[in-house]
Rosetta silent file (secondary structure, phi, psi, omega in degrees, C-alpha in Angstrom):
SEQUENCE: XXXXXXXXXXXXXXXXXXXXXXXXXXXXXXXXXXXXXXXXXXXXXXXXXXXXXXXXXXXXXXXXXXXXXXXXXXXXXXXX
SCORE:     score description
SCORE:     0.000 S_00000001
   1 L     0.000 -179.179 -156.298   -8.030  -12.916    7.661 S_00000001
   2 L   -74.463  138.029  130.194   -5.067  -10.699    8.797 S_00000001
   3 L   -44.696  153.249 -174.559   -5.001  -10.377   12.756 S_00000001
   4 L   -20.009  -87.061 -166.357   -5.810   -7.492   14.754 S_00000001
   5 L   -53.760  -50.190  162.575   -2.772   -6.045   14.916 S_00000001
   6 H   -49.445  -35.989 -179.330   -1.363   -7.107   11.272 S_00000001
   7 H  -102.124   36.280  171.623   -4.419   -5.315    9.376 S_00000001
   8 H  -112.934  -19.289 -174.761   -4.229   -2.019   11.638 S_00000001
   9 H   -80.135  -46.436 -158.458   -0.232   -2.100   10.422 S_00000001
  10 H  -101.990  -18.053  144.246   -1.170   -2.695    6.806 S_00000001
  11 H   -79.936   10.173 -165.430   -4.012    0.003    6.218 S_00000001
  12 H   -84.180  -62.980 -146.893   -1.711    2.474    8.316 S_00000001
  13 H   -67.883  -14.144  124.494    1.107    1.632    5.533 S_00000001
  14 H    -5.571  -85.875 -176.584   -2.289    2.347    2.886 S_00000001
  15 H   -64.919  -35.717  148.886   -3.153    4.882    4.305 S_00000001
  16 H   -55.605  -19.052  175.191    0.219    6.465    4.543 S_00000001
  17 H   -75.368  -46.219 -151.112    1.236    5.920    0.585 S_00000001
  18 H   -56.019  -24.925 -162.553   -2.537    7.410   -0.094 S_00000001
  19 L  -109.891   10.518  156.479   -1.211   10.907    1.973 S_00000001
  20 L   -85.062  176.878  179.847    2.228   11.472    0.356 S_00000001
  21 L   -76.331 -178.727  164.525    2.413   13.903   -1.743 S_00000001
  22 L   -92.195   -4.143  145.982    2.622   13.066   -5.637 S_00000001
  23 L   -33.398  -69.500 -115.300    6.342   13.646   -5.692 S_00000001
  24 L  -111.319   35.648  170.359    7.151   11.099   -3.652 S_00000001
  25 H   -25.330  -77.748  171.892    7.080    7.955   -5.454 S_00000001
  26 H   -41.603  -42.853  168.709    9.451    6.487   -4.078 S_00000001
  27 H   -77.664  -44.554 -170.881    7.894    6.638   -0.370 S_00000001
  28 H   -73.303   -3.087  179.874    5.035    5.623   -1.601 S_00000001
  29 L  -116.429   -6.075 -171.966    6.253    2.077   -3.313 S_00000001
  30 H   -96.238  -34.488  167.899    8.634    1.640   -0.093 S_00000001
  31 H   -79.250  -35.017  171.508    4.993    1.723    2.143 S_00000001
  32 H   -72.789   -1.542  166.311    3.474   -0.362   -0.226 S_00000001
  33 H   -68.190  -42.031  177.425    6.220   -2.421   -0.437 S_00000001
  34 H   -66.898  -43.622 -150.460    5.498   -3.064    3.683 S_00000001
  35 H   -71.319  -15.000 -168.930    2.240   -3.251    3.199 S_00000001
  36 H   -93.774  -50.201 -156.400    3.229   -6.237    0.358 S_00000001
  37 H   -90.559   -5.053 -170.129    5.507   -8.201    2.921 S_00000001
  38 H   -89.296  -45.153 -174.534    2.878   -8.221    5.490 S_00000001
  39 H   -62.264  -68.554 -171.382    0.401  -10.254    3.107 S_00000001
  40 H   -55.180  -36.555  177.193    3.078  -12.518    2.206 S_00000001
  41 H   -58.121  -33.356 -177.837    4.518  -13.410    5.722 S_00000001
  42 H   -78.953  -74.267  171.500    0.555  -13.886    6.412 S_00000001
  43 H   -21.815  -37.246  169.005    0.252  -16.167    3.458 S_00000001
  44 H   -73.044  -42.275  159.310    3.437  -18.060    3.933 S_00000001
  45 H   -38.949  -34.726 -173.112    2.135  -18.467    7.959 S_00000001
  46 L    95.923  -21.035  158.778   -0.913  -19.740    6.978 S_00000001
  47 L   -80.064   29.623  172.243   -3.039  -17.290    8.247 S_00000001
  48 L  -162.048  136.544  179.062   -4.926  -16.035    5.495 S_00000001
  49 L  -100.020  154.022 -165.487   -5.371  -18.238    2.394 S_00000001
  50 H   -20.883  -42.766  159.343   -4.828  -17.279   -1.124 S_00000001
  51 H   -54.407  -82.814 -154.518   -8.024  -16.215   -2.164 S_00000001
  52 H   -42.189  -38.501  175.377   -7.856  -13.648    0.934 S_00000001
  53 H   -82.048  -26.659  177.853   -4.314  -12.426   -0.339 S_00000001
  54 H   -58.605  -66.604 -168.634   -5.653  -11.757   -3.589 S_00000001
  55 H   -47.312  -40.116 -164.209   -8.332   -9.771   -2.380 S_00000001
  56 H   -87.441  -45.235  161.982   -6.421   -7.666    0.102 S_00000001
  57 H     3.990  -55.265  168.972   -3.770   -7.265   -2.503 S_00000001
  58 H   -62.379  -21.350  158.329   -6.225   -5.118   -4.649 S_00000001
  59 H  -108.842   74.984  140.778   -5.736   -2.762   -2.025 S_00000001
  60 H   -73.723  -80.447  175.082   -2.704   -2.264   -2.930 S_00000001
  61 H   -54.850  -30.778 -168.258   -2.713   -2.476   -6.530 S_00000001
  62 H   -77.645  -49.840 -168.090   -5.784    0.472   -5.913 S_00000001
  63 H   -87.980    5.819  127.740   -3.802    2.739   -3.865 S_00000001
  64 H   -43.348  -57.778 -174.914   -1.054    2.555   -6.554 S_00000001
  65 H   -91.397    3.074  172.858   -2.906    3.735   -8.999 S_00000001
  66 L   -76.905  -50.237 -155.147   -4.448    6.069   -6.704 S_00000001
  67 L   -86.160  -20.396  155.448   -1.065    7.515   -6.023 S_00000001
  68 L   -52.932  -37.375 -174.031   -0.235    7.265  -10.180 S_00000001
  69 L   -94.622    5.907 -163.083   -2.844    9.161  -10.577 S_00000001
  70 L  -122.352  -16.701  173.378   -2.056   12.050   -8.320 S_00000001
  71 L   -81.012  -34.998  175.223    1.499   12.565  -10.847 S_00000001
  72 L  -104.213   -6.450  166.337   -1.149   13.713  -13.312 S_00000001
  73 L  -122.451   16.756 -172.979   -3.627   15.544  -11.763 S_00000001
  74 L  -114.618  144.571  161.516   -1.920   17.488   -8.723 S_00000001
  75 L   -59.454  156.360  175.196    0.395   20.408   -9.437 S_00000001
  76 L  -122.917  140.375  160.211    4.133   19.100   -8.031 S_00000001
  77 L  -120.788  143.432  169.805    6.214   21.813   -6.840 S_00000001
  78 L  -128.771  124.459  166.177    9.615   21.841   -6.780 S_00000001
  79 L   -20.325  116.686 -159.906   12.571   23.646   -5.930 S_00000001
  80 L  -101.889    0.000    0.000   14.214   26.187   -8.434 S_00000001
């Protein structure tokens, strides 16, 4: 699995997509986007093997669709 330090960076960047707002798309595929290069540098390294990136990968793919799902059921406000 991820090291210490590598899975406390990659739920922060989780956990940071999960607490934008639902505007904010764009921040929210740019943390999951970190949160994406961290599995692969650990996969390409050797420390975690394929199976392992698959798994943590779904949470990823979850808190996408977490954050997809927050464009349709949260009001967005915007500036007039």
């Amino acid at each position: 699995m991820l090291n210490e330090r590598a899975e406390e960076f990659f739920t922060g960047r989780i956990k940071a997509a999960l607490a934008m707002p639902a505007n904010r798309q764009i921040g929210v595929e740019a943390e999951l986007g970190v949160a994406s290069g961290i599995l692969a540098y650990a996969f390409l390294a050797g420390d975690i093997t394929h199976d392992q990136h698959k798994i943590l990968h779904r949470h990823i793919d979850a808190a996408r669709a977490e954050c997809i799902k927050k464009l349709y059921t949260e009001p967005v406000r915007s500036c007039a």
